[in-house]
N, C-alpha and C positions, 0 to 999 in steps of 0.2 A: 632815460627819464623824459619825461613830457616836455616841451616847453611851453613853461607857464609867466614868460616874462619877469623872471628873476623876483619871483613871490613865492610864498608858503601857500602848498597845494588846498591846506587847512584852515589856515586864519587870515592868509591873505597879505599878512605880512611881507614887506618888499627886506630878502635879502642886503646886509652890507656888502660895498665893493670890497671888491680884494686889496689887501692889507689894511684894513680897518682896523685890526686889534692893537690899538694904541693903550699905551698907561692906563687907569685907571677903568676905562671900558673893556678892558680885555672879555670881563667877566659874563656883562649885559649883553654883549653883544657877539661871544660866544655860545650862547643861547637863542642867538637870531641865524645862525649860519646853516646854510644849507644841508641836509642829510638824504639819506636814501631812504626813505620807507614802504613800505610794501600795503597798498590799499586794502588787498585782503591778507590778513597776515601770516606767513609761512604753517606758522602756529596753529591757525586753522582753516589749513589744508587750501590755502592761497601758493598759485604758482610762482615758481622765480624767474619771472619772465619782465621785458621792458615793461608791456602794457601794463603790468600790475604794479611798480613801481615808479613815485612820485617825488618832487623834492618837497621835502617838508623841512621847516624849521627846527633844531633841535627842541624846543620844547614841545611842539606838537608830536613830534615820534616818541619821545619818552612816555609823554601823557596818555598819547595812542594807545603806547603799548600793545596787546595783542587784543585789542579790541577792536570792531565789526565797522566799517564805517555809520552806519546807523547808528550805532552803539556811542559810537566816538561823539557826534552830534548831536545828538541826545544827551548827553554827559555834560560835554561843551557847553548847550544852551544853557541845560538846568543850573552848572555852575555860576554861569553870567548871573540869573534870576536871581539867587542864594545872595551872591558877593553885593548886589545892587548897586556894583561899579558900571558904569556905563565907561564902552569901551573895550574893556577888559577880554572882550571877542568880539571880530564884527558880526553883525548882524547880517540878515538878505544874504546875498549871491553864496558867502562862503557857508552858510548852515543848511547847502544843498550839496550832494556828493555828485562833482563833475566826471561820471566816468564816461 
């Protein structure tokens, strides 16, 4: 995987350190931890090669799913728009696909 300074390739999200899953965070913060995913996804017909694999957040790769990077960021914005939560994704640098 890339190094991206121990952040979500996706949203930007800064990784917890290692052993973090205390009591009651287990849950929240087993959802920030680092995973494998695949920028262009196996699924459609993306290789399984390092350069194509990034660490992403577990909740970005589930949401990912086998969805296009485009696609994924597109989805992402429009979501932010819908929820009218600010925050809820960042804005700028990450709603550009860094490959």
């Amino acid at each position: 995987m890339r190094e991206q300074g121990g952040r979500c390739y996706w949203c930007e999200r800064k990784f917890p350190p290692e052993g973090a899953l205390l009591g009651d965070f287990v849950k929240y913060i087993s959802r920030s931890l680092p995973t494998r995913d695949h920028v262009i996804p196996l699924a459609r017909g993306g290789p399984n090669i390092e350069d194509n694999i990034v660490a992403a957040c577990r909740r970005c790769n589930e949401e990912k799913s086998d969805m296009m990077p485009d696609e994924f960021l597109r989805w992402r914005y429009e979501l932010n728009d819908r929820s009218n939560v600010r925050g809820y994704w960042p804005r700028g640098e990450a709603a550009s696909v860094r490959m």
